[in-house]
MIDOSE-1310 file (N, C-alpha, C; in nm, 2 decimals, decimal comma, always signed):
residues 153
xxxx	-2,24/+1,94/+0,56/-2,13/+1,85/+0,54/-2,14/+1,74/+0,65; -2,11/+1,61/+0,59/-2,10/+1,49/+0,71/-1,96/+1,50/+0,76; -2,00/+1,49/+0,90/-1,82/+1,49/+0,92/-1,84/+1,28/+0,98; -1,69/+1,27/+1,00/-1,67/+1,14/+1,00/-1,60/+1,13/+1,13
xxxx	-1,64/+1,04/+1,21/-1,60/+1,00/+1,36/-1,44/+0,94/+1,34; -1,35/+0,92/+1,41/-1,23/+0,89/+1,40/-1,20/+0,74/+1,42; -1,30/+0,70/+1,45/-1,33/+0,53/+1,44/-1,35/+0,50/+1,29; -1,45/+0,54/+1,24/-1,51/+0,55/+1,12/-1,35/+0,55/+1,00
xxxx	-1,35/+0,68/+1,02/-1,14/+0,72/+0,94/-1,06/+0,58/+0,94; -1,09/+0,53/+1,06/-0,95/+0,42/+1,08/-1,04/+0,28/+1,07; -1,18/+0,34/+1,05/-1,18/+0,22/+0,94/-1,21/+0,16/+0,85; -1,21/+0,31/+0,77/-1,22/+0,31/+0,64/-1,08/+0,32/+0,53
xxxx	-1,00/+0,38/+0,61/-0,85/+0,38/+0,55/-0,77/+0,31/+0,60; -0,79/+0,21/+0,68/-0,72/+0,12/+0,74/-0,66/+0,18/+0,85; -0,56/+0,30/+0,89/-0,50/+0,39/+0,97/-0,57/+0,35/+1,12; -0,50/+0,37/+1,23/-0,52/+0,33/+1,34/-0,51/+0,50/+1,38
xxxx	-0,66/+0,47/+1,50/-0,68/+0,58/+1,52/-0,53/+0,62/+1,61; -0,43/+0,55/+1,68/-0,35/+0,65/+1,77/-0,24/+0,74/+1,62; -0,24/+0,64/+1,48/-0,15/+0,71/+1,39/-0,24/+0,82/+1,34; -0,39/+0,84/+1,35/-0,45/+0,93/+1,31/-0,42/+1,09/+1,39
xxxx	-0,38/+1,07/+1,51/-0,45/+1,12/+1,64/-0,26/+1,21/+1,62; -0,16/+1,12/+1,59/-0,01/+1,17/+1,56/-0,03/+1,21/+1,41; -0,03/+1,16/+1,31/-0,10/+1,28/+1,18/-0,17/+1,42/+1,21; -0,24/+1,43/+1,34/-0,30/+1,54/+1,36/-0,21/+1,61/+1,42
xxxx	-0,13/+1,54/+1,55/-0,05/+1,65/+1,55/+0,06/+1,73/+1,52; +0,14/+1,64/+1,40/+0,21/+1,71/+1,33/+0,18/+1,74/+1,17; +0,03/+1,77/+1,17/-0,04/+1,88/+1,13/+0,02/+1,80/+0,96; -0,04/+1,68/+0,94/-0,06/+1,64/+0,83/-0,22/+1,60/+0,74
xxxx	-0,29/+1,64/+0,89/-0,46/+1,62/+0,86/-0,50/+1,69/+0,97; -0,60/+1,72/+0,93/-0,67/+1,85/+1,11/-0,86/+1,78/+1,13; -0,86/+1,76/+1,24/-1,02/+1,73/+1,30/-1,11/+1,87/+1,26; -1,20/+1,86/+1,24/-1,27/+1,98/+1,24/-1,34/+1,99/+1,39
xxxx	-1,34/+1,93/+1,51/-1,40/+1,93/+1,60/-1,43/+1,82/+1,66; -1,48/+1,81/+1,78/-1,46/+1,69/+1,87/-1,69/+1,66/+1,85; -1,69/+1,52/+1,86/-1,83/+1,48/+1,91/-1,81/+1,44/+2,03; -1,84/+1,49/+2,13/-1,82/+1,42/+2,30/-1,68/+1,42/+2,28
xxxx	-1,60/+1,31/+2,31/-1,45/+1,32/+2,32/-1,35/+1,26/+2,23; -1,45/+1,20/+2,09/-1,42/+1,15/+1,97/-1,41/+1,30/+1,89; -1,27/+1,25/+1,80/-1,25/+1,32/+1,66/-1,33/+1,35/+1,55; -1,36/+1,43/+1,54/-1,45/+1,45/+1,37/-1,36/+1,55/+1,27
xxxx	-1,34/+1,46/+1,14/-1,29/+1,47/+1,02/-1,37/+1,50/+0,92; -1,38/+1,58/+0,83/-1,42/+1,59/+0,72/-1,40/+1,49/+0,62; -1,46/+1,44/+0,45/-1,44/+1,35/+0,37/-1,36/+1,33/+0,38; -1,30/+1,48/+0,32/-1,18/+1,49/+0,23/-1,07/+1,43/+0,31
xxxx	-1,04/+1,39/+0,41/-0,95/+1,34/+0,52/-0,92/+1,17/+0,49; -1,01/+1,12/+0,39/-0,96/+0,96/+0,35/-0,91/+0,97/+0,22; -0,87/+1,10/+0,13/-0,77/+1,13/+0,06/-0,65/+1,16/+0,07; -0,69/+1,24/+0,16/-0,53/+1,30/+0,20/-0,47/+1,17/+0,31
xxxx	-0,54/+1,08/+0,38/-0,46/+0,98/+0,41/-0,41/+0,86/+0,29; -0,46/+0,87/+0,17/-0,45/+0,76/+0,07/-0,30/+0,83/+0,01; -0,32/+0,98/+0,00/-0,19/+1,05/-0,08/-0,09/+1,01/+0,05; -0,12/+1,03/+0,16/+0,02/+0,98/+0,24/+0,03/+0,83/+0,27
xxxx	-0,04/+0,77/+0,25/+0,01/+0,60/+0,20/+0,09/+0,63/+0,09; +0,04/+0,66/-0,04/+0,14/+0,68/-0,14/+0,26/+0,74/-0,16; +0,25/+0,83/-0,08/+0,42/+0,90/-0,02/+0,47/+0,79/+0,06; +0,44/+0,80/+0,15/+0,52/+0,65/+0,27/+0,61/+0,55/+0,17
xxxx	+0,53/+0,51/+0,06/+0,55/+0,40/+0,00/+0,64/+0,44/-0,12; +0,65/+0,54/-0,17/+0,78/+0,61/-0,20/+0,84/+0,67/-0,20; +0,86/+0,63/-0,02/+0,99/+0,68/+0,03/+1,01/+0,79/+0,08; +0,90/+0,90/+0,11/+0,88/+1,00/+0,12/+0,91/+1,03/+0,27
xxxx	+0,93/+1,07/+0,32/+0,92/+1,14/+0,47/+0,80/+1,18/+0,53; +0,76/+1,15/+0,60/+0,65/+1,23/+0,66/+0,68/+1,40/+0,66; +0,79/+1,46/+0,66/+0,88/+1,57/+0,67/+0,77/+1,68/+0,48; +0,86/+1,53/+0,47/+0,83/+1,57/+0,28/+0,70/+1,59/+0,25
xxxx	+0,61/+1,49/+0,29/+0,47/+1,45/+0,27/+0,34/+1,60/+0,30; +0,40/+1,61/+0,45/+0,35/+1,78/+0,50/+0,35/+1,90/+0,38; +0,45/+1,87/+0,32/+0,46/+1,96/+0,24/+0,40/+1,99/+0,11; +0,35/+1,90/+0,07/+0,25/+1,82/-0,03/+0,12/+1,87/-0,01
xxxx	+0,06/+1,93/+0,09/-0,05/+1,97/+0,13/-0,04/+2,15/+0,17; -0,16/+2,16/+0,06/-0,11/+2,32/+0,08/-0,25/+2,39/+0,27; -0,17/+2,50/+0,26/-0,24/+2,55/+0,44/-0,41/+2,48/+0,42; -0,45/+2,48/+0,35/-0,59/+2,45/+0,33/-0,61/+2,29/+0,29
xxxx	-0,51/+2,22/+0,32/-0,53/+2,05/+0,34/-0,52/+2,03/+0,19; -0,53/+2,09/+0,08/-0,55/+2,04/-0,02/-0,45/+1,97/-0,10; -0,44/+1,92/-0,21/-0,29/+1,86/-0,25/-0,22/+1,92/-0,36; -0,11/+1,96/-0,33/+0,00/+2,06/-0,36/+0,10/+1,94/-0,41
xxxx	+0,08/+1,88/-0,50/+0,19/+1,75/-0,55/+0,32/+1,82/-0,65; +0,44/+1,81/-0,55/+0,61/+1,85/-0,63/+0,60/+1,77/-0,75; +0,52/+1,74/-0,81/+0,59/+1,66/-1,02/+0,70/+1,65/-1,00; +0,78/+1,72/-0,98/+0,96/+1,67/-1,01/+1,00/+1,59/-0,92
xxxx	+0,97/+1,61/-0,79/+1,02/+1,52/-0,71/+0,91/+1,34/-0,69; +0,80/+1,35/-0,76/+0,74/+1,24/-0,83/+0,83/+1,20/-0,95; +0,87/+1,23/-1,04/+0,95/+1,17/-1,12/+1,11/+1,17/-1,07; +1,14/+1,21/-1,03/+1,28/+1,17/-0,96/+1,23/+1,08/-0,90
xxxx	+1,14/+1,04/-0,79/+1,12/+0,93/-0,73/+1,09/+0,78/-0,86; +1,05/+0,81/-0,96/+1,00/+0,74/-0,99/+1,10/+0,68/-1,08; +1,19/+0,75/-1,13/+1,33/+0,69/-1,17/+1,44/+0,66/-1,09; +1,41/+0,68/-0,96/+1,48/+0,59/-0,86/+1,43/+0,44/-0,87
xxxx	+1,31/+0,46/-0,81/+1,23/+0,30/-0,86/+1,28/+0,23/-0,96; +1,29/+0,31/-1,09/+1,33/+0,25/-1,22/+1,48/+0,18/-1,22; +1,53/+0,21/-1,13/+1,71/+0,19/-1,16/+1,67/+0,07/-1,03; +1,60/+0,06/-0,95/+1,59/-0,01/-0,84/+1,54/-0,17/-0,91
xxxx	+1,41/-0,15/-0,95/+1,36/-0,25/-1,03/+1,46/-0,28/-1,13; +1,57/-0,21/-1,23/+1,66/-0,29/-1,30/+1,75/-0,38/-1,21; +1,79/-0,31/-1,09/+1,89/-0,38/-1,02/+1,87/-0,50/-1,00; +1,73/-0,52/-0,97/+1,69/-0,61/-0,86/+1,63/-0,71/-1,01
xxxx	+1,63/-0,69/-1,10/+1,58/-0,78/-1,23/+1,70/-0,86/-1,21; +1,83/-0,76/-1,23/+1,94/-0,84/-1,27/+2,00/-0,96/-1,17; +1,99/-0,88/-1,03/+1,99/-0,98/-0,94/+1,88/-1,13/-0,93; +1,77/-1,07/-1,00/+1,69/-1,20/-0,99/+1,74/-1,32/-1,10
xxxx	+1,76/-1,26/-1,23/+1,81/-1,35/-1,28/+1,90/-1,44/-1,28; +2,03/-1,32/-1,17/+2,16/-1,37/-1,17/+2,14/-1,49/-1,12; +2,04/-1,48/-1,04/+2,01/-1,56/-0,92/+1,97/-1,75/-0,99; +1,82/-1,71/-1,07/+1,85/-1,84/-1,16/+1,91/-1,89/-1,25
xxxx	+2,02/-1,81/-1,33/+2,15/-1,85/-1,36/+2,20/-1,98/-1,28; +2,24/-1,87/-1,14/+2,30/-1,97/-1,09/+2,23/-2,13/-1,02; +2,11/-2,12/-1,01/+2,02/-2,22/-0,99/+2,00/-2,30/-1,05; +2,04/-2,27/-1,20/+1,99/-2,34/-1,33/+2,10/-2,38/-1,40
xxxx	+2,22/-2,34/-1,38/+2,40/-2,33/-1,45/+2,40/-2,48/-1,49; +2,41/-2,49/-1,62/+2,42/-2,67/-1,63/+2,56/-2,67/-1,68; +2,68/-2,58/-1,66/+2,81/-2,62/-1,62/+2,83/-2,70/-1,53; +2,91/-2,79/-1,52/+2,98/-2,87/-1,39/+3,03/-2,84/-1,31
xxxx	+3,05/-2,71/-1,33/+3,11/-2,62/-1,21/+3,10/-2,46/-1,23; +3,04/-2,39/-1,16/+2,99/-2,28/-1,17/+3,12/-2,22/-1,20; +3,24/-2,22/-1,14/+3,34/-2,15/-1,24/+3,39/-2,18/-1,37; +3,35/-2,26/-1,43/+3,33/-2,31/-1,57/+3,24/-2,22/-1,68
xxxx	+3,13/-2,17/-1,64/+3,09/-2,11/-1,70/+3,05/-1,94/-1,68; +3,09/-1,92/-1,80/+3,10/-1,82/-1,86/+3,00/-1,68/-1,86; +2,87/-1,77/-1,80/+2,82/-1,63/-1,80/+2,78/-1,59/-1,60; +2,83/-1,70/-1,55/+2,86/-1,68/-1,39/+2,98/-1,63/-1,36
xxxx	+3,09/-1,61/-1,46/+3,15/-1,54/-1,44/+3,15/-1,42/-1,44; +3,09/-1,39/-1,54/+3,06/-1,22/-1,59/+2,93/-1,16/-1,49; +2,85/-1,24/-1,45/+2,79/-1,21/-1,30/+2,83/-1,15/-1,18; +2,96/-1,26/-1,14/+3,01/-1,18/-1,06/+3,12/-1,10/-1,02
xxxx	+3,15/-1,06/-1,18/+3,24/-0,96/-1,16/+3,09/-0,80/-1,20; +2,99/-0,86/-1,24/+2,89/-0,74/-1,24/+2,84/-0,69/-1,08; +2,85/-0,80/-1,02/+2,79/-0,76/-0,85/+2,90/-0,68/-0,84; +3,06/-0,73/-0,87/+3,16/-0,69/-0,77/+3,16/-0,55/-0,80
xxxx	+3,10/-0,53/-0,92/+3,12/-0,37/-0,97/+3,03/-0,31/-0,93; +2,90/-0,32/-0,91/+2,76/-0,32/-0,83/+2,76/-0,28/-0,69; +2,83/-0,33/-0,64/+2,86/-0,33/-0,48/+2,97/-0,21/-0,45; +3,08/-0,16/-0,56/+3,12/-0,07/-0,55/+3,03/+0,08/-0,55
xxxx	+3,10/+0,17/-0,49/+3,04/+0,35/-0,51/+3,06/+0,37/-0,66; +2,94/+0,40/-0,66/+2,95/+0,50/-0,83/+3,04/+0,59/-0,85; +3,08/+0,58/-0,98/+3,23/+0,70/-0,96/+3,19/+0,85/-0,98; +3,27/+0,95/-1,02/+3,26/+1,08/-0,95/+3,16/+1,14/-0,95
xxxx	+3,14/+1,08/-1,09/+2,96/+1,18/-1,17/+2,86/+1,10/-1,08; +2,87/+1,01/-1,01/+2,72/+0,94/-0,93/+2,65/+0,88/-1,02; +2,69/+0,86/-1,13/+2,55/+0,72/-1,25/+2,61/+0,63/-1,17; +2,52/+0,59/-1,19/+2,47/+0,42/-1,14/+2,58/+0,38/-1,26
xxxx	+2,61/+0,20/-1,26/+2,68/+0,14/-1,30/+2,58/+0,10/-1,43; +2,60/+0,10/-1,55/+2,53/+0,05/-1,67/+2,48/-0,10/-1,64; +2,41/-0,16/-1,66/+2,36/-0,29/-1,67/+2,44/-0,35/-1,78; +2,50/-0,45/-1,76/+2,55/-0,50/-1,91/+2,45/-0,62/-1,95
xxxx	+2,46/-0,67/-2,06/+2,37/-0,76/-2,18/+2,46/-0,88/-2,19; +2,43/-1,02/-2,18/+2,42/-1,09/-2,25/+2,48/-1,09/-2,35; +2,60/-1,13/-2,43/+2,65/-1,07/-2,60/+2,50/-1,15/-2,64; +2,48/-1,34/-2,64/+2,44/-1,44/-2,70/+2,30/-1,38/-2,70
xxxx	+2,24/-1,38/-2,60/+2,07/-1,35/-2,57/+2,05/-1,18/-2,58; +2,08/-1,12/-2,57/+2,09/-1,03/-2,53/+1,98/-0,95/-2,42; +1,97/-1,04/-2,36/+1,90/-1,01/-2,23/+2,02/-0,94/-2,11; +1,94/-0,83/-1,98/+2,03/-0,80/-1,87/+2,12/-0,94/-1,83
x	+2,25/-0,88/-1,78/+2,29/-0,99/-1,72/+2,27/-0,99/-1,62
């Protein structure tokens, strides 16, 4: 087996060796042994840093991430908590559609006065509702449509 020097790791996964050196010791990746006073990693160790980029980046905990890896470094991936993540995203990316549009609406409103029309109205009584807590059941607030286009508003 080639092992891989800890210079080498950080920079091939981008990771800096002192975040490599703190991954080691809360035992999210393990050295197989020292060369002189450098770290040596096995391959498999620029996967398991690629899987915890991929966690990091949705939202995961380093907490969470640990856990993902079973005692033998290998990858132990929760599916449910991958799709719950991933329909968080989904309600996230609607939000943020609607807000983008809202946005050129209002950039683009060829009323004379943004309280004049009609669909800047109905905008921002959708933030006002938006910005409130979801009620008791916790759904998110429905996106409403456009009657005319029927695009998000």
């Amino acid at each position: 087996m080639k092992f891989l020097d800890i210079g080498t790791v950080a920079e091939q996964s981008g990771v800096p060796p002192s975040t490599l050196r703190y991954y080691e010791e809360i035992g999210l990746i393990s050295s197989l042994g020292r060369h002189g006073l450098r770290r040596q990693f096995g391959p498999e160790v620029l996967l398991q840093l690629s899987l915890i980029a991929l966690g990091k980046s949705a939202g995961f905990s380093l907490g969470e991430i640990a856990g993902m890896f079973g005692s033998d470094g290998a990858p132990d991936l929760p599916r449910a908590d991958f799709h719950a993540r991933a329909d968080a995203l989904d309600l996230q990316i609607r939000g943020l559609t609607t807000l983008r549009n809202a946005l050129r609406h209002v950039a683009d409103c060829p009323a004379p006065s943004h309280l004049e029309c009609p669909t800047f109205r109905r905008l921002i009584r959708l933030a006002g509702r938006r910005s409130r807590p979801a009620g008791r059941s916790g759904a998110p607030t429905p996106v409403a449509r456009d009657q005319r286009t029927g695009k998000q508003g």
